[in-house]
C-alpha positions, -999 to +999 in steps of 0.1 A: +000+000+000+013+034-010-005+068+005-010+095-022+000+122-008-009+145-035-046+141-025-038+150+013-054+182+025-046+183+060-014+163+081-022+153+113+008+153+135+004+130+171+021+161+190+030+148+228+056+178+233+085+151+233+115+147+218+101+125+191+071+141+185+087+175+187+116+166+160+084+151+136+065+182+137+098+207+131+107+183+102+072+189+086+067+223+096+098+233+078+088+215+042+057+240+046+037+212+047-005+221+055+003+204+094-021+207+123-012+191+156-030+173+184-023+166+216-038+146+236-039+151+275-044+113+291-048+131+326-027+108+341+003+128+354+005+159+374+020+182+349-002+168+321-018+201+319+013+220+317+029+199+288-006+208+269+003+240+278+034+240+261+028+223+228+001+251+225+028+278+230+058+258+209+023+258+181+020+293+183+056+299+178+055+280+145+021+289+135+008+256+137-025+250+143-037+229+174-060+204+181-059+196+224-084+168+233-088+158+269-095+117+274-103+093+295-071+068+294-084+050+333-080+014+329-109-014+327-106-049+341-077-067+326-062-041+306-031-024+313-025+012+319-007+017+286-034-004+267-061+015+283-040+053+267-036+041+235-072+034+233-079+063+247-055+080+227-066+069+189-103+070+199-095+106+200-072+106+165-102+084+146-129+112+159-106+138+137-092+120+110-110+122+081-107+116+045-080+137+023-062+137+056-036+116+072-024+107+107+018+109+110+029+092+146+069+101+157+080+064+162+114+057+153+137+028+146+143+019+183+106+020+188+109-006+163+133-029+177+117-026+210+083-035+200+098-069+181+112-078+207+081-076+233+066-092+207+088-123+209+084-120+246+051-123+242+044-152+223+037-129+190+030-148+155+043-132+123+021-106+125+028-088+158+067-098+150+059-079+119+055-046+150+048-010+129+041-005+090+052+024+076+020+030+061-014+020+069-053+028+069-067+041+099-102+049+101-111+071+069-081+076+061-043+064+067-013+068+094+024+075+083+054+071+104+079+093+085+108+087+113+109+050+113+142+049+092+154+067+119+173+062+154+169+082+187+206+092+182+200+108+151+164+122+161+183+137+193+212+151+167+190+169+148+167+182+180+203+201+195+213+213+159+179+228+158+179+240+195+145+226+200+129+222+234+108+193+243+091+178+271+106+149+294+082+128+307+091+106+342+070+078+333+096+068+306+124+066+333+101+042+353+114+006+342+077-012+358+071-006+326+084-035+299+092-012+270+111+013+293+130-020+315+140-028+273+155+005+267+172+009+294+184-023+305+182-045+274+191-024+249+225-014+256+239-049+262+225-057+231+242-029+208+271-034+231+279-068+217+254-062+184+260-024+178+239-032+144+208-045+167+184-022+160+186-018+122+191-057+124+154-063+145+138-036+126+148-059+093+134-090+109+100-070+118+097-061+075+104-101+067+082-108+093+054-082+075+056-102+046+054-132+059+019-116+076+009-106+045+008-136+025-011-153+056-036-127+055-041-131+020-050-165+027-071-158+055-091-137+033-095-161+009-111-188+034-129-161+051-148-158+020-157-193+016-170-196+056-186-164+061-224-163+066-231-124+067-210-114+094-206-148+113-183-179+107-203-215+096-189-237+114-195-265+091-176-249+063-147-234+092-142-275+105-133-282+070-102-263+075-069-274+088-067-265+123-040-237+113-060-222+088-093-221+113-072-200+136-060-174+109-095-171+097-111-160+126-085-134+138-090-123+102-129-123+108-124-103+145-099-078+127-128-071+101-149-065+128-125-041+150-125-063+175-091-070+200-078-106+190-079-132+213-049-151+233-040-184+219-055-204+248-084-183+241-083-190+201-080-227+213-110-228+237-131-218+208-115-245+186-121-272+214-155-258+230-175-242+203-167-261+169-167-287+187-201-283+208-238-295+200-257-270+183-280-264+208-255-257+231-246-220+237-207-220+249-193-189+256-153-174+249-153-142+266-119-119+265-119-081+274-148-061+251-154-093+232-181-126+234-176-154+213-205-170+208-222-199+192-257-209+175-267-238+157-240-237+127-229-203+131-198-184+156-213-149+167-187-120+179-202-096+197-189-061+226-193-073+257-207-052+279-223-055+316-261-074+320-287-043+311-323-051+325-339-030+289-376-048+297-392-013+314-371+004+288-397+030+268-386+056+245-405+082+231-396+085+191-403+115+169-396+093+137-380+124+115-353+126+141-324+103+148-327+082+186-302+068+204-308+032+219-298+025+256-269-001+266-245+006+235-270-001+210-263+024+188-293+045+178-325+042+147-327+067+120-357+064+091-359+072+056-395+079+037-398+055+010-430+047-008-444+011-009-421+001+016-411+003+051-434+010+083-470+028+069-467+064+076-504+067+073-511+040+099-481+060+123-493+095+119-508+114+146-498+080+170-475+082+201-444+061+189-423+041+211-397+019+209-398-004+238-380-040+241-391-080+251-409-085+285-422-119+274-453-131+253-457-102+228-469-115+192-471-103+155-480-111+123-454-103+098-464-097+065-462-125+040-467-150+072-497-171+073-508-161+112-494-145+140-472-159+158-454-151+196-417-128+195-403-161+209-412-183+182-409-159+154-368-156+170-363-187+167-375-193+129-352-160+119-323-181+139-321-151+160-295-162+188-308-159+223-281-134+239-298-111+208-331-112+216-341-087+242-319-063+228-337-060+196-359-024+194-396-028+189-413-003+173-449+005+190-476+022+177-494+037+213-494-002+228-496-022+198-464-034+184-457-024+149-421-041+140-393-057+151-365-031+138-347-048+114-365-078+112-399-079+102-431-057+099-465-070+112-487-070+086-513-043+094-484-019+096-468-032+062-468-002+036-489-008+004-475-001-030-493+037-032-485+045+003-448+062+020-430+046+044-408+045+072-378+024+065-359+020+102-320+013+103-302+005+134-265+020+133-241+006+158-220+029+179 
């Protein structure tokens, strides 16, 4: 993948107000490149609002525009402090990055090395020994690291020969933390007796992408043949070599944004749900994500805490967007005519959506009778865990639809009539 940069408008630069970051934006400030910066203030040390305070000044000096966005970064359950900032952190990037525009991070060829080699430490395949790219898509657009050809020696050479003035953060003295213990401790004894280490490591991590590459090509491929909309079937997945199982589905959560799963994890789904009776409904849980299965399909799906949504009742003025409770997302309509929800039959109605409580029915057009929610879930192979999270669309105390499902059939549009066609956008 190559970026043309001819098309970018606007470059991004991840400005933390330290060396790297600092030499990064001085190198593409001085090309008279159209740069913005943004920093991004994690809250979590003392002087955090003093360092903001200073890439705004150093901004001004250069005539750089700013971006400052204060996050989040506090740690859930079984993630690590540095995981939990660098979600924090490019939750913030994706929010401003848009297309025409690109994201350029400082990170260097020691960077480089060290992340190969906590790879390795922990138990990394190809493709987190394969550590940066260069070049890559993120979210409508792409991220750069120009200064990854590039040591900390030479980045601090070229910060004294341009008298620039950084910020020095504690936390990367503290060796608690495995990258800093690698710089400091590691490191030296390796360029010591290898002083070629880390253009050596960095070389490994671009065989290493290749390698990843020509595995997710595969993956793709298999992907194709096992999907069933956005799930796996297992039938088709047990046809595949054990190997190949395991590639497809970190393939399948990666097309999915979803964090990839341990290899004890990656086996428990191998051994527990391909494995299981379909009426079974094991679960693989890791941090944000369930895995999932029902008859012959393997579900993803965010995690998130139990959510009682049965006295849930939202009012709904049908021409505006509404946002759905518990992560849901949130229901926006379109007026078509001959299809969709009957305006006519809607108009001048109170409008709720509301959710399962047990023993509601409908008759959706095209069916025979009416039937009960329960039943009616079960034909659409709805899985269970799905079920009471699904909006239903009320007209005053008569249900109208199941969102995205089906219509009952007195609320079905005819061909001469407009209607309400309901999508459900996830967050």
């Amino acid at each position: 993948m190559t970026i043309n940069l001819s098309t970018i408008k606007t470059w991004y630069v991840a400005y933390s107000g330290g060396l790297d970051s600092t030499v990064l934006l001085h190198r593409l400030w001085q090309q008279n490149l159209p740069i913005h910066a943004i920093h991004i203030n994690h809250q979590l040390q003392s002087q955090a609002n003093t360092w903001a305070k200073h890439c705004e000044q150093q901004c001004q000096q250069w005539n750089i525009p700013i971006i400052i966005k204060t996050v989040n970064a506090q740690k859930n359950n079984g993630e690590s402090p540095e995981a939990a900032a660098r979600s924090a952190r490019y939750a913030a990037f994706n929010e401003i990055i848009q297309e025409n525009t690109l994201l350029c991070l400082a990170h260097h060829q020691d960077d480089q090395a060290e992340t190969l080699l906590l790879q390795l430490l922990r138990g990394a395949g190809v493709a987190g020994l394969a550590a940066m790219p260069e070049q890559t898509p993120f979210g409508a657009s792409y991220l750069l690291r120009p200064l990854l050809k590039m040591t900390r020696q030479e980045l601090q050479q070229y910060a004294t020969e341009h008298q620039l003035k950084w910020i020095n953060d504690p936390s990367n003295e503290d060796d608690k933390f495995d990258r800093n213990y690698l710089r400091k401790h590691i490191m030296p004894l390796l360029k010591h007796r290898w002083p070629a280490a880390t253009q050596t490591l960095s070389r490994s991590a671009e065989h290493c992408a290749e390698a990843a590459q020509l595995i997710q090509t595969l993956a793709e491929q298999d992907y194709l043949q096992v999907k069933k909309n956005n799930e796996l079937s297992i039938n088709q997945l047990s046809l595949l070599s054990p190997e190949r199982q395991r590639q497809v589905i970190r393939y399948w959560l990666t097309q999915q944004q979803l964090p990839l799963p341990s290899t004890t994890q990656l086996q428990q789904i191998q051994e527990e749900l391909l494995t299981s009776k379909e009426d079974a409904q094991p679960l693989v849980h890791w941090p944000r994500v369930n895995i999932q299965r029902y008859k012959d399909q393997l579900f993803a799906n965010k995690s998130q805490a139990e959510i009682d949504l049965t006295n849930e009742q939202l009012p709904w003025d049908l021409k505006q967007p509404l946002k759905l409770p518990a992560n849901l997302g949130n229901l926006s309509t379109q007026l078509t005519q001959g299809k969709g929800i009957s305006a006519q039959r809607l108009a001048k109605k109170t409008i709720t959506i509301q959710f399962r409580k047990g023993g509601e029915r409908c008759h959706p057009s095209g069916r025979a009778h009416s039937q009960t929610l329960k039943n009616l879930f079960q034909e659409y192979n709805i899985p269970a865990w799905q079920r009471d999270q699904i909006p239903l669309l009320y007209c005053n105390n008569e249900i109208a639809a199941a969102v995205g499902h089906w219509i009952c059939i007195d609320y079905q549009a005819k061909p001469e009539e407009m209607g309400w066609i309901i999508t459900q956008h996830s967050e």
